[in-house]
C-alpha positions as CSV (number, residue, x, y, z in Angstrom):
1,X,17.6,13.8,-8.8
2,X,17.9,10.4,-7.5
3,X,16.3,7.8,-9.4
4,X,14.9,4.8,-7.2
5,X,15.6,0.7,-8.3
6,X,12.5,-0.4,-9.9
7,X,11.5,-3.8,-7.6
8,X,12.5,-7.0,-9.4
9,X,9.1,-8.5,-8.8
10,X,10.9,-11.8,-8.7
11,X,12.8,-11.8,-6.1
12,X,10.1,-9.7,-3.6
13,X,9.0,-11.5,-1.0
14,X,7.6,-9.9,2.0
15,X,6.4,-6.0,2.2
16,X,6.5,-4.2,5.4
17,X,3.5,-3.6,7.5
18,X,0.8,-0.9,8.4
19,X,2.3,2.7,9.0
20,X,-0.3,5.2,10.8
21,X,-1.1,1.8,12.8
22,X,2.4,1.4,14.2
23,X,2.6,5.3,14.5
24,X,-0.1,5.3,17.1
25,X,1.3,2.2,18.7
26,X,4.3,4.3,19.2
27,X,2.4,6.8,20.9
28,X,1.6,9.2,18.3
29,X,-1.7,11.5,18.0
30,X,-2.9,10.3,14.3
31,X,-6.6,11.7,15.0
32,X,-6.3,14.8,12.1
33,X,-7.3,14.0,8.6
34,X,-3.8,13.5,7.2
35,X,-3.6,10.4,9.6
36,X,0.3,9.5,9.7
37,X,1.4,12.4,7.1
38,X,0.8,14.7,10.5
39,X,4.3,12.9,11.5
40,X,6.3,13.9,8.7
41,X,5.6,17.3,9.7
42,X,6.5,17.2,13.9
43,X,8.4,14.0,14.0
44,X,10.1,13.0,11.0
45,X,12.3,10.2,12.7
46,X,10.1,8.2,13.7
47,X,8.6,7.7,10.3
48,X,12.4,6.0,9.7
49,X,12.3,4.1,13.0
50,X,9.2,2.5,11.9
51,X,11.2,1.8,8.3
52,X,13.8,0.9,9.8
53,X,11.7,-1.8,12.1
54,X,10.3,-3.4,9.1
55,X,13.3,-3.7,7.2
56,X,15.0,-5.3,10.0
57,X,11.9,-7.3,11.2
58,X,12.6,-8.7,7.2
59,X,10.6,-7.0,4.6
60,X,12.1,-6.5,1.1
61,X,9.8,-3.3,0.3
62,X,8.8,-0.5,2.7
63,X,6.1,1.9,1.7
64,X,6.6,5.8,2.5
65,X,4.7,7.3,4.9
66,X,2.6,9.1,2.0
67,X,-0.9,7.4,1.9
68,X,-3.3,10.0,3.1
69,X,-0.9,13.1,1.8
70,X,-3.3,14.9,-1.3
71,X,-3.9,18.4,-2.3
72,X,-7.3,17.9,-1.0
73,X,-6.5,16.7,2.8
74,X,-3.7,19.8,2.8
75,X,-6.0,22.5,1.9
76,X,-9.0,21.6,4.5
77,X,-6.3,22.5,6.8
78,X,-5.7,25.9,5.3
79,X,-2.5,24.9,3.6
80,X,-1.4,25.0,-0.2
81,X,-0.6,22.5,-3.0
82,X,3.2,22.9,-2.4
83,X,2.8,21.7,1.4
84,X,1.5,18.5,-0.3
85,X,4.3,18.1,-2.5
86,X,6.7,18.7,-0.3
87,X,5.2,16.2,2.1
88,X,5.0,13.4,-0.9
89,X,8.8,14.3,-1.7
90,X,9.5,14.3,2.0
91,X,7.9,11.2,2.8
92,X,10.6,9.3,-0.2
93,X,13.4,11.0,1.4
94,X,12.5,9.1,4.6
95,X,12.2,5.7,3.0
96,X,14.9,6.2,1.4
97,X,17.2,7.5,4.9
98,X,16.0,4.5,5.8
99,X,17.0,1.8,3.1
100,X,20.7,4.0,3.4
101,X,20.6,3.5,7.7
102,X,19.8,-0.3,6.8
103,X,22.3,-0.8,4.4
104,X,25.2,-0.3,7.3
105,X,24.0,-3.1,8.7
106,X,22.8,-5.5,6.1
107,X,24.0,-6.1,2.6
108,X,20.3,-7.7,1.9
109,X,18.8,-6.0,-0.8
110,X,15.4,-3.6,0.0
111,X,13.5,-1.6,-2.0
112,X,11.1,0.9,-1.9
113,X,7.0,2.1,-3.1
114,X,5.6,5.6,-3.1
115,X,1.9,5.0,-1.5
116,X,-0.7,6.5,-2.7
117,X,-4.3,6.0,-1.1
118,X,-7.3,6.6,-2.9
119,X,-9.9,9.2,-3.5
120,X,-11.9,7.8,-0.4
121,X,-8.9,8.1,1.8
122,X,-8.6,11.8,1.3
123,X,-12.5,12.1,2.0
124,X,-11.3,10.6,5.5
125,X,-15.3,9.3,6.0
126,X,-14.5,5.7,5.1
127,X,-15.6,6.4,1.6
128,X,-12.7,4.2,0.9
129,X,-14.3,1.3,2.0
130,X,-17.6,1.3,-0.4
131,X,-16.2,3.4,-3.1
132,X,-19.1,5.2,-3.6
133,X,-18.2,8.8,-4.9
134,X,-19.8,12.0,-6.0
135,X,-16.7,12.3,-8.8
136,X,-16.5,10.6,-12.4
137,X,-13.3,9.0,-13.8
138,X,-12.2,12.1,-15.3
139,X,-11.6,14.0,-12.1
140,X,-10.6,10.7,-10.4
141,X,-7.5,10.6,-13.1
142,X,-6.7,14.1,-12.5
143,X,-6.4,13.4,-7.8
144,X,-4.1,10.2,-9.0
145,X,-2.2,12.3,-11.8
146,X,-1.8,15.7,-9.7
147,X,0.3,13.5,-6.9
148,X,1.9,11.1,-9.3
149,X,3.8,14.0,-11.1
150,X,5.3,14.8,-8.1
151,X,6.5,11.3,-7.4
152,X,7.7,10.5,-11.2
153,X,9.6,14.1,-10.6
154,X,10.9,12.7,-7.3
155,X,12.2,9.7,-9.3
156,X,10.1,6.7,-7.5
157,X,10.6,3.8,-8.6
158,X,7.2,2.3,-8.0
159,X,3.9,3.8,-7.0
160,X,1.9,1.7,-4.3
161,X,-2.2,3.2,-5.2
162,X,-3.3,1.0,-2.7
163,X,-6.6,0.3,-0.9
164,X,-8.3,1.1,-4.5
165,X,-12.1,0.1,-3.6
166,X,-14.0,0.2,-7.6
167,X,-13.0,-0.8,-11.1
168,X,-13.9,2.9,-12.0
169,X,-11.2,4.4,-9.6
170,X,-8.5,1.7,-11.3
171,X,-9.6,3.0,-14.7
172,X,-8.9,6.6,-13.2
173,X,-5.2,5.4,-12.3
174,X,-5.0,3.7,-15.3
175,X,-5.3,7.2,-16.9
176,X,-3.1,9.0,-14.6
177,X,-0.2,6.6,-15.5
178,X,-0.6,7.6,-19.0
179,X,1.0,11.2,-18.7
180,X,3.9,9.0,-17.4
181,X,4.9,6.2,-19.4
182,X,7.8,5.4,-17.9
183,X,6.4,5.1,-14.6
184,X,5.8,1.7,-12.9
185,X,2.8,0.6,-10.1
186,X,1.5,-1.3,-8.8
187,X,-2.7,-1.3,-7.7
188,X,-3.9,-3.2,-4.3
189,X,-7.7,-3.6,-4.3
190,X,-9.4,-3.8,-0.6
191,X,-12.3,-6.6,-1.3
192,X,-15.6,-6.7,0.9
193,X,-15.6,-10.7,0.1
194,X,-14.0,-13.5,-1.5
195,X,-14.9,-12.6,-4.8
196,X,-15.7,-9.0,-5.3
197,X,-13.9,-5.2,-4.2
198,X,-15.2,-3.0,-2.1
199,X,-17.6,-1.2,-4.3
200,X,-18.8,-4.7,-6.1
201,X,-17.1,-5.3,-9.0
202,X,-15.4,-8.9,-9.1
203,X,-11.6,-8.8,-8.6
204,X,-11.1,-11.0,-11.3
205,X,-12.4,-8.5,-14.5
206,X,-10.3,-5.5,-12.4
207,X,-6.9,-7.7,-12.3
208,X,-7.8,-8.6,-16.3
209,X,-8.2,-4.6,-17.1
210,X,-5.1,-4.1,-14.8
211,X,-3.2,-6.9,-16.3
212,X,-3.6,-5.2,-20.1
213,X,-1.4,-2.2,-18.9
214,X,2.8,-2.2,-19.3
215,X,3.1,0.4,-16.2
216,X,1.5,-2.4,-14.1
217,X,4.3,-4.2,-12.4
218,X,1.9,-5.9,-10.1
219,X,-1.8,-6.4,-8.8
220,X,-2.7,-6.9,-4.7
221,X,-4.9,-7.1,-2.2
222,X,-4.6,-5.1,0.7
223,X,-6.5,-3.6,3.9
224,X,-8.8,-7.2,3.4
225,X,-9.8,-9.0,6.2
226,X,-7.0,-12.5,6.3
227,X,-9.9,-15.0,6.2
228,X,-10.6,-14.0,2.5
229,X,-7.3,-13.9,0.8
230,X,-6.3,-17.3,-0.3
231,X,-9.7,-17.5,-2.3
232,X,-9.1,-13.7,-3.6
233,X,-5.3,-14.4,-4.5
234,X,-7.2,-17.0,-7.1
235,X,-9.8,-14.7,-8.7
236,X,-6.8,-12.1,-9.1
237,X,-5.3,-14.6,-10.7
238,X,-7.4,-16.3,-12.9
239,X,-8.3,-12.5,-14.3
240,X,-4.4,-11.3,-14.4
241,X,-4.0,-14.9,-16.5
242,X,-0.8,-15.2,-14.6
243,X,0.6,-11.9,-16.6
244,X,1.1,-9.8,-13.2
245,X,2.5,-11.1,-9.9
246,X,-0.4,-11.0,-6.9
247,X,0.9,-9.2,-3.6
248,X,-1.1,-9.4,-0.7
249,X,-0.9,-7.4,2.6
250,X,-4.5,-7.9,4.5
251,X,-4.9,-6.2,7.5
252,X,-4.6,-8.1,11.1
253,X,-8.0,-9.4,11.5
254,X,-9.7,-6.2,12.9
255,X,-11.8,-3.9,11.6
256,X,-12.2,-0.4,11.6
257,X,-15.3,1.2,12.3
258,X,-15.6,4.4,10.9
259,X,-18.4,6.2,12.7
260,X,-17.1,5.3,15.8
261,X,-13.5,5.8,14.5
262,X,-12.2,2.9,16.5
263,X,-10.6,-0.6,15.7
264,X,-12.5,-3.9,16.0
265,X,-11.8,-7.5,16.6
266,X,-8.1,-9.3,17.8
267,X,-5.0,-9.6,16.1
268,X,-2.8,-13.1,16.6
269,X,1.1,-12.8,15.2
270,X,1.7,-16.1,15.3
271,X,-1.5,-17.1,13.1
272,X,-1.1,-14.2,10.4
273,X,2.4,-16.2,9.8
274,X,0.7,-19.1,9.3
275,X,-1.5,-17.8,6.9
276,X,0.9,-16.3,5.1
277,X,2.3,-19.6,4.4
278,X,-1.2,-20.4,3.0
279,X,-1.0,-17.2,0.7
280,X,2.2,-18.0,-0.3
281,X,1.0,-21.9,-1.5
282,X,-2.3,-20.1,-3.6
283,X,0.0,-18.2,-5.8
284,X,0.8,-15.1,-3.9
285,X,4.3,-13.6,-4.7
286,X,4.6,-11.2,-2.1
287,X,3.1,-10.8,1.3
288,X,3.1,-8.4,4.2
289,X,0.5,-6.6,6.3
290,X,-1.5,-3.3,6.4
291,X,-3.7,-1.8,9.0
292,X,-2.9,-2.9,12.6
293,X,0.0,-5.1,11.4
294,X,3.6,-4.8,13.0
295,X,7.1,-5.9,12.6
296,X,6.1,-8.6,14.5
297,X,3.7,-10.0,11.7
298,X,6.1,-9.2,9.2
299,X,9.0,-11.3,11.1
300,X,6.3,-14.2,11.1
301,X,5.8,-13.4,7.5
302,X,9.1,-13.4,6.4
303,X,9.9,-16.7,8.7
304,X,7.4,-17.8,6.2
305,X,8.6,-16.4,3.1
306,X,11.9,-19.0,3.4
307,X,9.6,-21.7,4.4
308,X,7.2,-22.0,1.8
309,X,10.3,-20.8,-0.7
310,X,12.9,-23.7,0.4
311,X,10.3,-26.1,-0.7
């Protein structure tokens, strides 16, 4: 089995950009409900193309391309548990084709994080975005545990549950991560303001639960709207008490509406590097981009990365 470098929190810097976003840029059909998991079944290389893009555009991180990839989303196509795991187990291979392919032709370390969305992502309704669910906590820690044993089997290094939208469903993974103890995560929170996640609860008292937990390597904000972050990088502080690094990767500026299924608003490269730099000044120790983000935000982003860290 190959065993996967845990990230050394302390030298991460900038995390790659959104996946299923940059599919569809590339041309790529992503209207089914396992989003950019469809890929790994027809067109596997181009999962490690967009890897590779990242890694050379400057991230020190990639994400696999395993976010929406559950037991639930596989079987409302008719399909069994093991097509799920083999997707999950698939989806590391990539990355990790990928960090190999880079490696020819830089010696500059990268690393890698099994993503994981939430409960709402598998729903594909936008549940993910209120948190509002017909499930308790229970049931929440058995969707997180069910796709985590596959990834601690796969030997990942780190677990990105990311998008996370309540301080119920970080309870829930806080739960799963107890039937592996030697696993490591991290949990990114998407945040409806500049003080609260997506279902209400202030970031602040879910970064101090979070921050309690050994198998936490790091607490983030992620699939946000930019304008919010720097304040939000402060409440996850202030409740983390400086015990967990804060990684942020916000989305470009748009929005997506889900009953129309379409994206809202205007991205600008240049400006997301530039706030970046302000991210990086609140206390931020990582950076990168989610939805609608490209290499080309994470090249501003890492242009920024030895700016602010030259200083």
């Amino acid at each position: 089995m190959v065993l996967d470098e845990p990230i050394d929190f302390r030298s991460l810097r900038v995390l790659d950009g959104g996946m299923a976003t940059e599919l569809e840029r590339r041309g790529f059909d992503l209207s089914g409900p396992l989003w950019s998991a469809h890929v790994l079944d027809t067109a596997p290389e181009a999962i490690v193309g967009v890897h590779l893009d990242y890694l050379r555009a400057g991230a020190d991180c990639i994400s696999t391309a395993s976010y929406q990839v559950s037991g639930i989303g596989y079987r409302e196509l008719g399909r069994d548990a093991a097509d799920a795991e083999r997707a999950l187990q698939l989806a590391l291979e990539l990355a990790r084709r990928a960090c190999s392919l880079y490696t020819e032709e830089n010696a500059r370390k990268a690393w890698i994080a099994a993503s994981l969305g939430p409960y709402g992502a598998a729903l594909h309704n936008g549940a993910e975005y209120h948190g509002r669910y017909a499930i308790g906590v229970s049931d929440l820690a058995a969707f997180h545990a069910e796709r985590a044993a596959v990834l601690a089997e796969a030997g990942a290094g780190c677990i990105a549950f990311e998008t996370i939208p309540s301080l119920e469903e970080a309870e829930a993974i806080l739960r799963a991560l107890a039937d592996f103890p030697l696993l490591r995560a991290w949990v990114s929170f998407t945040c409806r303001d500049a003080i609260h996640v997506a279902h209400g609860e202030p970031l602040r008292a879910c970064a101090e639960m979070l921050a309690g937990s050994p198998q936490i390597a790091a607490i983030g904000i992620n699939c946000t709207v930019p304008p919010l972050v720097t304040e939000l990088i402060g409440e996850a502080r202030r409740g983390a008490s400086d015990r967990k690094p804060i990684i942020v990767y916000p989305n470009s500026g748009e929005t997506w509406d889900a009953g129309t299924r379409v994206w809202r608003g205007a991205s600008d490269t240049a400006h997301f590097g530039t706030l970046a730099r302000a991210w990086f000044t609140a206390g931020a120790r990582a950076v990168g981009g989610c939805c609608r983000t490209g290499p080309a935000h994470i090249a501003e982003v890492a242009r920024s990365a030895l700016e602010s860290h030259a200083v």
